[in-house]
C-alpha positions in Angstrom: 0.0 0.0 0.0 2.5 2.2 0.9 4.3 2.1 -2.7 1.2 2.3 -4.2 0.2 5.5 -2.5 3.6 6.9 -3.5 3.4 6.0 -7.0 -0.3 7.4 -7.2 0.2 11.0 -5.2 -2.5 12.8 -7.8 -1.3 15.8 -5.9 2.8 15.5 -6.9 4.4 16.2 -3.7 7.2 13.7 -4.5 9.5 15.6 -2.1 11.0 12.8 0.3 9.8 14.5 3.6 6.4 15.0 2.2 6.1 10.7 1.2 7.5 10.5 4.7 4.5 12.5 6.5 2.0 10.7 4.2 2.9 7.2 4.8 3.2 8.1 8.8 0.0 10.2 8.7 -2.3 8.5 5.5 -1.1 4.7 5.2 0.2 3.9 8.6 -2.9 5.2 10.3 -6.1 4.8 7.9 -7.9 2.0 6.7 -7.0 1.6 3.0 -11.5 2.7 3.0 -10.5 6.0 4.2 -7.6 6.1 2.2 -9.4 5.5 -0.8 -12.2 8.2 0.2 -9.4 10.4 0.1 -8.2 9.6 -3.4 -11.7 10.1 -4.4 -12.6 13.5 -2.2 -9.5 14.7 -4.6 -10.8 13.7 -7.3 -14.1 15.3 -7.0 -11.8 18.6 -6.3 -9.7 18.4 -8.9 -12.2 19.9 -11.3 -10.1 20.2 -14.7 -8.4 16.5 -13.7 -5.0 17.3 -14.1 -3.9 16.0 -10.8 -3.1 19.0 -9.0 -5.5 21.2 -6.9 -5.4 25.1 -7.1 -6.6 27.2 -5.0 -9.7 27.9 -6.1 -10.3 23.8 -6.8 -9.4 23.2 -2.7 -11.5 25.9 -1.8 -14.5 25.1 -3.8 -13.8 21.5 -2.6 -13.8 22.2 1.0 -17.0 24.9 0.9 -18.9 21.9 -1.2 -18.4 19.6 2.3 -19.8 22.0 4.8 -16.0 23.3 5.8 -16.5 27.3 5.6 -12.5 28.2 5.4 -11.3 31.7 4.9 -8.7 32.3 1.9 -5.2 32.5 4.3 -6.2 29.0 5.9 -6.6 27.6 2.3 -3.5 29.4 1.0 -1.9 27.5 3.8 -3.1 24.3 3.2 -1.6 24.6 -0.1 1.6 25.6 1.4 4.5 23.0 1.7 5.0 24.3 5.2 2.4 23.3 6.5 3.5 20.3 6.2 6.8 20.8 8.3 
């Protein structure tokens, strides 16, 4: 599973500290159900498919499931440091 989430990241963060975090946070600690709810809660938000999400995308995304977030909490979301 782990490989396979690696090789699948939709999103591109192929940095090594970033497949790191995932694995400890996403595979280690999920059901492979949620894990695959995930893959598919990015694919509803990733509106013009080209596996990245933009701001607007995650935004739109988030205020479809009931999560009101203001524009600085999204831009960080989308940050790498948050992450870190």
């Amino acid at each position: 599973m782990k490989e396979a989430l690696a090789q699948d990241l939709p999103w591109k963060m192929k940095e090594p500290r970033v497949l790191e975090i995932l694995q400890a946070v996403v595979v280690d600690n999920l059901p492979d159900e949620q894990v695959d709810h995930m893959k598919e809660l990015f694919d509803m938000m990733d509106t013009n498919k080209n596996g990245d999400l933009t701001f607007e995308e995650l935004k739109h995304g988030l205020h479809k499931y009931g999560q009101q977030v203001a524009d600085p909490d999204v831009q960080m979301l989308m940050s790498h440091d948050f992450l870190y």
